[in-house]
PDB file of the backbone (N, CA, C, O) and the ligand in Angstrom, with CONECT records:
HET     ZN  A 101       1
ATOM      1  N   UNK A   1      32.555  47.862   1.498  1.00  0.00           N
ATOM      2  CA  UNK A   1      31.954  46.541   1.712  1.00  0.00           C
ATOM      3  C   UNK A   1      30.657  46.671   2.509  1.00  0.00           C
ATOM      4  O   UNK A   1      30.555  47.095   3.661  1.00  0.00           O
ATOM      5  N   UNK A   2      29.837  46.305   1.831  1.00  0.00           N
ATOM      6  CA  UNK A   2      28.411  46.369   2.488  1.00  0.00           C
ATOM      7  C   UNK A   2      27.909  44.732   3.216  1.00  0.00           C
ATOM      8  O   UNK A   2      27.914  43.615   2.700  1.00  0.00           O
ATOM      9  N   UNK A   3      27.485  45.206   4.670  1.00  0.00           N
ATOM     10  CA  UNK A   3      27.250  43.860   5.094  1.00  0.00           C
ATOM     11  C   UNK A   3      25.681  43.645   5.429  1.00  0.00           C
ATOM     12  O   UNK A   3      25.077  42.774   6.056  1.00  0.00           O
ATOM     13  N   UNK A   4      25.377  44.540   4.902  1.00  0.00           N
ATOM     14  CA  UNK A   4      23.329  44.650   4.824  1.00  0.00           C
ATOM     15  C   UNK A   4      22.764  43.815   4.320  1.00  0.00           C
ATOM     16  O   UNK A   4      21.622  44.104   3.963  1.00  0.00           O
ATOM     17  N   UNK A   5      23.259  42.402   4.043  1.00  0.00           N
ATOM     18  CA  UNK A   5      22.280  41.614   2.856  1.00  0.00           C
ATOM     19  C   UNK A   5      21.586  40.756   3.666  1.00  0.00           C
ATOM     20  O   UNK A   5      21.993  40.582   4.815  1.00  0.00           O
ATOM     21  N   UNK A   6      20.576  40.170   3.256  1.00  0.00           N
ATOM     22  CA  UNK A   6      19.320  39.774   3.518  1.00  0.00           C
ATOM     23  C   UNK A   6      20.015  38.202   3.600  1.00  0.00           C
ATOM     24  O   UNK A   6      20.969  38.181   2.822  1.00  0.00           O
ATOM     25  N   UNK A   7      19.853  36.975   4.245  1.00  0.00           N
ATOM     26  CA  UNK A   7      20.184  35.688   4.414  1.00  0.00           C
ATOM     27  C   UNK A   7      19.087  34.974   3.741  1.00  0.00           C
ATOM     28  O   UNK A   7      18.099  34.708   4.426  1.00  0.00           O
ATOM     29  N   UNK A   8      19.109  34.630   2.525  1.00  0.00           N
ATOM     30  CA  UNK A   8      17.830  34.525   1.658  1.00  0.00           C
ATOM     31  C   UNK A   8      17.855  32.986   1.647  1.00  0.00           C
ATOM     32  O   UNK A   8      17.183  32.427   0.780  1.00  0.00           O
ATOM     33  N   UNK A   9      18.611  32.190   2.582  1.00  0.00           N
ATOM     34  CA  UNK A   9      19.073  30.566   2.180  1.00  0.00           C
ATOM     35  C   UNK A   9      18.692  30.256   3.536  1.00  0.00           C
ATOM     36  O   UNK A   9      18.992  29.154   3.996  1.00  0.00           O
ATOM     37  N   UNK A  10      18.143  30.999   4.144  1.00  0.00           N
ATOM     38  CA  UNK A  10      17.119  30.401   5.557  1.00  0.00           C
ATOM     39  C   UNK A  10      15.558  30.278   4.738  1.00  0.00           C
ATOM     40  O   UNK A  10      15.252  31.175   3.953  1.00  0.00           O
ATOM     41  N   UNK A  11      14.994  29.585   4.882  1.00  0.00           N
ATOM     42  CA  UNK A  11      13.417  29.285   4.599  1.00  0.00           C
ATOM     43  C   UNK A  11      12.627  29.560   5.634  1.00  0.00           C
ATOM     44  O   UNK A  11      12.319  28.729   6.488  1.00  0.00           O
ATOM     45  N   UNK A  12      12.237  30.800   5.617  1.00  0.00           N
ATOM     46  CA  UNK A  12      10.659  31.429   6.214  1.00  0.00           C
ATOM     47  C   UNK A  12       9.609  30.370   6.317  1.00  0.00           C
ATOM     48  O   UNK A  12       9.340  29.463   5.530  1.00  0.00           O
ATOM     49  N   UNK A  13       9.008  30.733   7.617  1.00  0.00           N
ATOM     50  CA  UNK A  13       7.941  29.853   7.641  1.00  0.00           C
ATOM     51  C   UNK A  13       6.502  30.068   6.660  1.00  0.00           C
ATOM     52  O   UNK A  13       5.571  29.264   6.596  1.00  0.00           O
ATOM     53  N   UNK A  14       6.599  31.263   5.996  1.00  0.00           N
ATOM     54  CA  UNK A  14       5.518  31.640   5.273  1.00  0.00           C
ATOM     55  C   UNK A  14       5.754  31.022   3.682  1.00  0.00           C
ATOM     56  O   UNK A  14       4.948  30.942   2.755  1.00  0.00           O
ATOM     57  N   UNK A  15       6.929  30.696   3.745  1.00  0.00           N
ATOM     58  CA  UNK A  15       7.200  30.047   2.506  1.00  0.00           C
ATOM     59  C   UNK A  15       6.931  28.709   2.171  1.00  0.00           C
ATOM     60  O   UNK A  15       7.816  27.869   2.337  1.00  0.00           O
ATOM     61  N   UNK A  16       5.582  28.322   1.620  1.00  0.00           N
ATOM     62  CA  UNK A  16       5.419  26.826   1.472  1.00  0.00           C
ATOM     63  C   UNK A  16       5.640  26.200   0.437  1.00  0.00           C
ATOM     64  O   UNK A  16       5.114  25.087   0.441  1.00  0.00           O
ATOM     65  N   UNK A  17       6.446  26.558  -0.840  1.00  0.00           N
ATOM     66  CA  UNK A  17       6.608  26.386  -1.767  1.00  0.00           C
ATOM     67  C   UNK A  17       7.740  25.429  -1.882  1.00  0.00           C
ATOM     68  O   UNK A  17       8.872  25.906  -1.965  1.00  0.00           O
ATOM     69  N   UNK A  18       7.575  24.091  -1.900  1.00  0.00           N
ATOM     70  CA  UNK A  18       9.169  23.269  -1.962  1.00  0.00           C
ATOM     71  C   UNK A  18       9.271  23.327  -0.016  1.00  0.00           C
ATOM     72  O   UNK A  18      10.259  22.683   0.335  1.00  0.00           O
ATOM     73  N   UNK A  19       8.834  23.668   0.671  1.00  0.00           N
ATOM     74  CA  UNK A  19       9.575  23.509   1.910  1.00  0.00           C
ATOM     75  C   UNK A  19       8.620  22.851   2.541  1.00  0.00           C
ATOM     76  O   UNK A  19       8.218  21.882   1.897  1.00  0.00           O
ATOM     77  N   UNK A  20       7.896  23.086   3.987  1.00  0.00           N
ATOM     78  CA  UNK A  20       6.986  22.209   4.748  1.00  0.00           C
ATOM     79  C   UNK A  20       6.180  22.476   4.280  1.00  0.00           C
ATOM     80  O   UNK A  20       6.137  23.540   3.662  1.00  0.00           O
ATOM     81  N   UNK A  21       4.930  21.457   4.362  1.00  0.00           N
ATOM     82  CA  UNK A  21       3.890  20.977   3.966  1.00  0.00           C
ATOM     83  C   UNK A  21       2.706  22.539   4.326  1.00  0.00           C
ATOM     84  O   UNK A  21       2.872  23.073   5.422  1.00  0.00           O
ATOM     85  N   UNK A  22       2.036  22.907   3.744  1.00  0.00           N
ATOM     86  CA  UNK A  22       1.057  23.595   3.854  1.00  0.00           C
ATOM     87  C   UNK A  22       0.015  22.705   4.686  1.00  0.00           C
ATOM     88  O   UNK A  22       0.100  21.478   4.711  1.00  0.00           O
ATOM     89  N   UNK A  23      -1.092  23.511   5.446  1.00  0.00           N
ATOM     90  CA  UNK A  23      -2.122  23.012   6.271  1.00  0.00           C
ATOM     91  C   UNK A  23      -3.034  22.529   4.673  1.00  0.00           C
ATOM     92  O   UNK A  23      -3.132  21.317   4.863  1.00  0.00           O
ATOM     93  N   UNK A  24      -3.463  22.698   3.800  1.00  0.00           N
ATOM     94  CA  UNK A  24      -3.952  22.357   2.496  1.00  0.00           C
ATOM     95  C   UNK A  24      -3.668  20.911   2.397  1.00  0.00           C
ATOM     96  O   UNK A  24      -4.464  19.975   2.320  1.00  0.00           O
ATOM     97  N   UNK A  25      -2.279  20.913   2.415  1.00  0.00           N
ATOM     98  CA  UNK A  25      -1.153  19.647   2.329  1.00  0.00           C
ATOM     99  C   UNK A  25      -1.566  18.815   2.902  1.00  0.00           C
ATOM    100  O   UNK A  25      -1.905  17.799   2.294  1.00  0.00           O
ATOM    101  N   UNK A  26      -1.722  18.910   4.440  1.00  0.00           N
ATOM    102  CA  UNK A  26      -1.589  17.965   5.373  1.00  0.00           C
ATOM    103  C   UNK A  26      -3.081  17.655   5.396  1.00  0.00           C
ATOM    104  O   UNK A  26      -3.245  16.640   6.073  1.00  0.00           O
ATOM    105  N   UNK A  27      -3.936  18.005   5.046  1.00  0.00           N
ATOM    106  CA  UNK A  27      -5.634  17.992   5.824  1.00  0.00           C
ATOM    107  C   UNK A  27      -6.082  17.030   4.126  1.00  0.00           C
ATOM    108  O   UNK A  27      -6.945  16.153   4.076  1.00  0.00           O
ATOM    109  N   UNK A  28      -5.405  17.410   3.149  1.00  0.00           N
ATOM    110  CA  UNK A  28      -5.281  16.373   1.884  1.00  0.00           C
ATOM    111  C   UNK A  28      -4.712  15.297   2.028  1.00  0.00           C
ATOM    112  O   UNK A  28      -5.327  14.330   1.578  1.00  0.00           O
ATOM    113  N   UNK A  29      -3.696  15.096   2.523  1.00  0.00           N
ATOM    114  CA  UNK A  29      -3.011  13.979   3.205  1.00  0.00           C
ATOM    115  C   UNK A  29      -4.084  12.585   4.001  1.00  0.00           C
ATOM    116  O   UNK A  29      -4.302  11.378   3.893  1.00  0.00           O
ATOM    117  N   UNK A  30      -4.546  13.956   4.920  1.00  0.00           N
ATOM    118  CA  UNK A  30      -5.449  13.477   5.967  1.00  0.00           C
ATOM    119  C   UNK A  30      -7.086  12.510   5.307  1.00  0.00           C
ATOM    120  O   UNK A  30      -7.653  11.502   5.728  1.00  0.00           O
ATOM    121  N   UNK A  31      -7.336  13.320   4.283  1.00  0.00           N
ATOM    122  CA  UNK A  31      -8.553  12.705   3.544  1.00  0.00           C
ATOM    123  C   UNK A  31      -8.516  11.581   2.828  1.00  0.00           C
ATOM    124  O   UNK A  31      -9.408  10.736   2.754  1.00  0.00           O
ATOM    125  N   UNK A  32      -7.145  11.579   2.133  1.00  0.00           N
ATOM    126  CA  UNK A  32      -7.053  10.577   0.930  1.00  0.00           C
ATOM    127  C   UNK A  32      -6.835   9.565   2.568  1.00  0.00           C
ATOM    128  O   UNK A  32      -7.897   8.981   2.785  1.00  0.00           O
ATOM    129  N   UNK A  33      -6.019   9.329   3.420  1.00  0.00           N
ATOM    130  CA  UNK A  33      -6.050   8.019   4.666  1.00  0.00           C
ATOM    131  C   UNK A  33      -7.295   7.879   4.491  1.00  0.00           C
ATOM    132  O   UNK A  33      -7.728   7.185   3.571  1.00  0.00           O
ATOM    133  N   UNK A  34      -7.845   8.326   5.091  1.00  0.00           N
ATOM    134  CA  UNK A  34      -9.532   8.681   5.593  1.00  0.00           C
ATOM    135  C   UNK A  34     -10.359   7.572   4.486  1.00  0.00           C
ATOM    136  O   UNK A  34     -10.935   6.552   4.864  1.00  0.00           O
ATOM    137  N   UNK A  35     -10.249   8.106   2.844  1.00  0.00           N
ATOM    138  CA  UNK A  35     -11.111   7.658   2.024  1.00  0.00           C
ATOM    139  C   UNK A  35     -10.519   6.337   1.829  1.00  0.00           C
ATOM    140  O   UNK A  35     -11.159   5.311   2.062  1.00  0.00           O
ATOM    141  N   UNK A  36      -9.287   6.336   1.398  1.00  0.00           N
ATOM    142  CA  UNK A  36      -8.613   5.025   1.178  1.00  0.00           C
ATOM    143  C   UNK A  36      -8.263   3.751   2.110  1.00  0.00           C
ATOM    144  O   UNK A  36      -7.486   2.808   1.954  1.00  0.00           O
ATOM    145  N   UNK A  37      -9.301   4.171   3.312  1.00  0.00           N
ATOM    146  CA  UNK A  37      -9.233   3.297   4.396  1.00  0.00           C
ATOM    147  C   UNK A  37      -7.508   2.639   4.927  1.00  0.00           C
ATOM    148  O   UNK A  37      -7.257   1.467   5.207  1.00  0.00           O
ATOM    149  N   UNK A  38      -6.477   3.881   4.936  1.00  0.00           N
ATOM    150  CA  UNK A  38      -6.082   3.347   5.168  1.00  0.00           C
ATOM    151  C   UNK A  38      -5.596   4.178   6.655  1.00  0.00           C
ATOM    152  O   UNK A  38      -6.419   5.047   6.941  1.00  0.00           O
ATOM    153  N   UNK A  39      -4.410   4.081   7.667  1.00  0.00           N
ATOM    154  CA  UNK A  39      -4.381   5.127   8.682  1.00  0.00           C
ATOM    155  C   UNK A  39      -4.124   6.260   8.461  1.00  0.00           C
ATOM    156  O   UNK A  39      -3.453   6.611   7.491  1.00  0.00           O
ATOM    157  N   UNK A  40      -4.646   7.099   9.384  1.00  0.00           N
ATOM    158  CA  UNK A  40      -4.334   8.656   8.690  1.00  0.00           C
ATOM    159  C   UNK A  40      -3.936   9.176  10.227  1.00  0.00           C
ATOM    160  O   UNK A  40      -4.384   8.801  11.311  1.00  0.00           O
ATOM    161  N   UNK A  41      -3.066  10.041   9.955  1.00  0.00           N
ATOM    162  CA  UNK A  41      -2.418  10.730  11.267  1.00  0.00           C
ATOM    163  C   UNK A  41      -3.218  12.259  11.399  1.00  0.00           C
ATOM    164  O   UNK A  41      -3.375  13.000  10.429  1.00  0.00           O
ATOM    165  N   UNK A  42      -3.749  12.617  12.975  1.00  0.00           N
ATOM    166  CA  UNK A  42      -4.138  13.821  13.293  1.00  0.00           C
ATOM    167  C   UNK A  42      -3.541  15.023  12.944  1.00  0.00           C
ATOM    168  O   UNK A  42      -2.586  15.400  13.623  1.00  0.00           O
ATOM    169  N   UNK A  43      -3.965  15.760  11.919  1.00  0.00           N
ATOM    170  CA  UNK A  43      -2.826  17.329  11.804  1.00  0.00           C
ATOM    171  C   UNK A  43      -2.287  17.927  13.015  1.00  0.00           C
ATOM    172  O   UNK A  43      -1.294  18.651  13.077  1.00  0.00           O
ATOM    173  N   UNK A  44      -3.011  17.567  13.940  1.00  0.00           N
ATOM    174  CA  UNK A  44      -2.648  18.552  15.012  1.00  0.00           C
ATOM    175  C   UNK A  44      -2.063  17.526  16.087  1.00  0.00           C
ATOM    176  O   UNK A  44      -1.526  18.054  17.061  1.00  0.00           O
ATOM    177  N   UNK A  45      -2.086  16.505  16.054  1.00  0.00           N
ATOM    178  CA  UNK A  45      -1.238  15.394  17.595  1.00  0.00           C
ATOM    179  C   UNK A  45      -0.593  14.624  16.574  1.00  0.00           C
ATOM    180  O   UNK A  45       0.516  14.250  16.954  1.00  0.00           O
ATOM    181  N   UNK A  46      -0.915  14.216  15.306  1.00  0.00           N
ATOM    182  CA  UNK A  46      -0.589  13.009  15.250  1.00  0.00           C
ATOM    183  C   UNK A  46      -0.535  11.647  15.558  1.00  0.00           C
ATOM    184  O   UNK A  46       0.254  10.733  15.319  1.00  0.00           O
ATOM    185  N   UNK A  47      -1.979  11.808  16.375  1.00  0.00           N
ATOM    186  CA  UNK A  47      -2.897  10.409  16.453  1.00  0.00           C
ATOM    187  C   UNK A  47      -3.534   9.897  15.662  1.00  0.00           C
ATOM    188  O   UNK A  47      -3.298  10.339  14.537  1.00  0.00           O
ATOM    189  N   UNK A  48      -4.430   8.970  15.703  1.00  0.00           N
ATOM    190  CA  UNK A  48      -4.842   8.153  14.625  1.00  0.00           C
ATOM    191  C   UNK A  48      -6.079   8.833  14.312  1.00  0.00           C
ATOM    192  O   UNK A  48      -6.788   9.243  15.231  1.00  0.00           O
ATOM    193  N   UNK A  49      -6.407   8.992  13.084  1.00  0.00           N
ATOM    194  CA  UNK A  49      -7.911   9.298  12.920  1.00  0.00           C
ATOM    195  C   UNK A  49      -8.395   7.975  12.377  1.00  0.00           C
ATOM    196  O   UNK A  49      -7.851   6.967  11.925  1.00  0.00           O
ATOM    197  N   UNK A  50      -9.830   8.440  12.636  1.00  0.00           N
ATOM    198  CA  UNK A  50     -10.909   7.147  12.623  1.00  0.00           C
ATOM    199  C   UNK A  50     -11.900   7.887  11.783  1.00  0.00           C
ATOM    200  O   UNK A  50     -12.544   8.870  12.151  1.00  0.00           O
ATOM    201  N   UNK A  51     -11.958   7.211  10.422  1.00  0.00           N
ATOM    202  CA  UNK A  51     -13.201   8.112   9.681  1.00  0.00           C
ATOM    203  C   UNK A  51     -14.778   7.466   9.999  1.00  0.00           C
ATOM    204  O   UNK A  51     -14.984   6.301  10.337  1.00  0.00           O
ATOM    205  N   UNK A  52     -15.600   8.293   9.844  1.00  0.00           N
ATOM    206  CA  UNK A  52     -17.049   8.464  10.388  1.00  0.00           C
ATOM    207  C   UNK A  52     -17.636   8.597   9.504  1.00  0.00           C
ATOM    208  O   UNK A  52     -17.542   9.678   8.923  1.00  0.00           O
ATOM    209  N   UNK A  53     -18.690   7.368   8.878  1.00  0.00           N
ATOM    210  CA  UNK A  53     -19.251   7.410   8.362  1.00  0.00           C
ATOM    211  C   UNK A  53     -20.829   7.730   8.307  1.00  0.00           C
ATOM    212  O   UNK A  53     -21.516   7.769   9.328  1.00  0.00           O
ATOM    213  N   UNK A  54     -21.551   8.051   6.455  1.00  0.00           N
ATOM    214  CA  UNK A  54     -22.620   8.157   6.867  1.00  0.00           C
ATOM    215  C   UNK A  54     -23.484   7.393   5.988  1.00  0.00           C
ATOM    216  O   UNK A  54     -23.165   6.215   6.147  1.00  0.00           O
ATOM    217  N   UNK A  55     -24.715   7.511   4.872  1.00  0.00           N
ATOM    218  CA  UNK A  55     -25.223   6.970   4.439  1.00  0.00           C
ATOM    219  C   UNK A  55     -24.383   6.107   3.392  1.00  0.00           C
ATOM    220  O   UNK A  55     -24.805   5.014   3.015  1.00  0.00           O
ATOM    221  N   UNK A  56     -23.385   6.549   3.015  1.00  0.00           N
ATOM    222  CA  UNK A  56     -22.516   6.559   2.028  1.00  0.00           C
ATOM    223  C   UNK A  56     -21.098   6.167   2.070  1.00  0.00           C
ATOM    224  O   UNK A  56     -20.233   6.726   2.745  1.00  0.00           O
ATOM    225  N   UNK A  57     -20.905   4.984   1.152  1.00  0.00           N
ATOM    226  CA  UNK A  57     -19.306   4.598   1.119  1.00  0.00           C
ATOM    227  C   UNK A  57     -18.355   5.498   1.681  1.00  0.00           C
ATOM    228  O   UNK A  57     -17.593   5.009   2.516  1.00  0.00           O
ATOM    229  N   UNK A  58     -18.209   6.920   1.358  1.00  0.00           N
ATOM    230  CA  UNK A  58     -17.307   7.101   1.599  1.00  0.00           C
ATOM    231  C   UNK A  58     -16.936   7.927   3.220  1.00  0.00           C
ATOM    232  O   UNK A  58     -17.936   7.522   3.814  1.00  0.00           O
ATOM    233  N   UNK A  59     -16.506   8.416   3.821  1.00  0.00           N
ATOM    234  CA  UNK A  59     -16.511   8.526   5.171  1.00  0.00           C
ATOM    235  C   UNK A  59     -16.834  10.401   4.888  1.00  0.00           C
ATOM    236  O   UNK A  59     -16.529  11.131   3.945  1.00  0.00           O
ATOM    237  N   UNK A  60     -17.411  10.611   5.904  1.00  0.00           N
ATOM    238  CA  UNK A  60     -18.243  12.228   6.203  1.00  0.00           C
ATOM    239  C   UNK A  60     -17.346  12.719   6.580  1.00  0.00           C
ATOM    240  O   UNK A  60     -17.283  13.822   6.037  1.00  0.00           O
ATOM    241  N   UNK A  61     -16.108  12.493   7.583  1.00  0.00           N
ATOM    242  CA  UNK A  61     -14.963  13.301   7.843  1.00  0.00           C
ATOM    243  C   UNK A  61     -14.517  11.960   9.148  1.00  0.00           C
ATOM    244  O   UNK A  61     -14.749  10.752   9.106  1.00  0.00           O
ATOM    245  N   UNK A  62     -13.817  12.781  10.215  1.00  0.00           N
ATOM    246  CA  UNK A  62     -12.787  11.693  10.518  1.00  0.00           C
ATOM    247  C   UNK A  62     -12.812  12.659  11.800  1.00  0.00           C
ATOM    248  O   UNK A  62     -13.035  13.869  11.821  1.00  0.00           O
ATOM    249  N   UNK A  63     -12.433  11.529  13.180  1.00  0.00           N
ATOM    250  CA  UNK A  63     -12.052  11.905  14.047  1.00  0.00           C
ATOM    251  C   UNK A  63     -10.801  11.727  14.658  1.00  0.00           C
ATOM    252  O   UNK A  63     -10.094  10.907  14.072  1.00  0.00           O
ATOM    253  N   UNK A  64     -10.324  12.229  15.631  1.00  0.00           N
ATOM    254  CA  UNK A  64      -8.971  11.762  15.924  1.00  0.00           C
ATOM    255  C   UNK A  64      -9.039  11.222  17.359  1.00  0.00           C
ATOM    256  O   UNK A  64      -9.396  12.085  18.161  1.00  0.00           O
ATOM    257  N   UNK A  65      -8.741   9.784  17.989  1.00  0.00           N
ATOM    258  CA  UNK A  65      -8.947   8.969  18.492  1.00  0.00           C
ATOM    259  C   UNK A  65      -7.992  10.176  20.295  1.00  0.00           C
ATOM    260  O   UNK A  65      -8.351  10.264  21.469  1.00  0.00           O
ATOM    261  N   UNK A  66      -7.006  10.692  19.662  1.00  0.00           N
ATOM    262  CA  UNK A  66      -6.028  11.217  20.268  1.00  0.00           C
ATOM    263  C   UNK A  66      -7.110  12.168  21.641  1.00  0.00           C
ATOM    264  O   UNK A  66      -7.769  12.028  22.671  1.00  0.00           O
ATOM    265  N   UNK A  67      -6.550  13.252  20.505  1.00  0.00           N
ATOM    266  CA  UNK A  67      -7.267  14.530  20.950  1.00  0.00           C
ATOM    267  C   UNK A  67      -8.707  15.146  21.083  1.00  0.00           C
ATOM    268  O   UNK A  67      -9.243  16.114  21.623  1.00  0.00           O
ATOM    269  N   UNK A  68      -9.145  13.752  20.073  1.00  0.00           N
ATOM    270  CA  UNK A  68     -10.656  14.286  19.679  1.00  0.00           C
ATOM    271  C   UNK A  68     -11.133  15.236  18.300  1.00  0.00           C
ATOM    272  O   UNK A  68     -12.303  15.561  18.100  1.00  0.00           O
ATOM    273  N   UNK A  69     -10.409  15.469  17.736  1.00  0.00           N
ATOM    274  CA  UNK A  69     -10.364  16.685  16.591  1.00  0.00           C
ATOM    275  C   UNK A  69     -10.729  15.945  15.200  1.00  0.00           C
ATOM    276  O   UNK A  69     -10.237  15.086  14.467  1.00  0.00           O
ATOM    277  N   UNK A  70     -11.912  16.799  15.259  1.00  0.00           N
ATOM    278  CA  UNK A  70     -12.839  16.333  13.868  1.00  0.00           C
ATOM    279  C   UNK A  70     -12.402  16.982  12.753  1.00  0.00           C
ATOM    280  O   UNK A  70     -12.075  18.168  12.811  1.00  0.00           O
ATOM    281  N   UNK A  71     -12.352  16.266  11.609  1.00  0.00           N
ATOM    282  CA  UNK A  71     -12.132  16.696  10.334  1.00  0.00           C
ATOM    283  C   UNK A  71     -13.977  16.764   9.716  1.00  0.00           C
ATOM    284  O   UNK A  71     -14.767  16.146  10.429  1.00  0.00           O
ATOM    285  N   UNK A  72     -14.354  17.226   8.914  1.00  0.00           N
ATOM    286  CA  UNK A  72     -15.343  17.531   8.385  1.00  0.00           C
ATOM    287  C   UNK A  72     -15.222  18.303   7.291  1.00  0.00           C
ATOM    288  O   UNK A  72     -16.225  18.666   6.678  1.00  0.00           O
TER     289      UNK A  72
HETATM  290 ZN    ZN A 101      -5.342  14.658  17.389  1.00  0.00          ZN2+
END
């Protein structure tokens, strides 16, 4: 009886496939709030971002009211 096997039904954090959200994920998340005027939560606090606009309808990137942390 071999008891060497690998516990393959824990999910690695490197595994983003089906499990938590990739930083890709979340910063996409973050844009569509942003563009779609509607609230968007900070990747990193989870405060509110506030998008920043420029010549143009749609917002240049977004700040976070929280921490301060610019999206761009
Ligand atoms: Zn923040």
């Amino acid at each position: 009886m071999s008891s060497a096997t690998l516990d393959t039904t824990r999910p690695t954090l490197l595994d983003g496939v089906g499990g938590e959200p990739t930083l890709d994920e979340l910063l996409v998340e973050v844009w569509e709030g942003l563009t779609t005027h509607r609230a968007a939560s900070c990747p990193a606090c989870r405060g509110q971002m506030q998008p920043e606009y420029g010549a143009h309808a749609r917002p240049l990137g977004g700040r976070c009211v929280r921490c301060g942390s610019r999206l761009s």
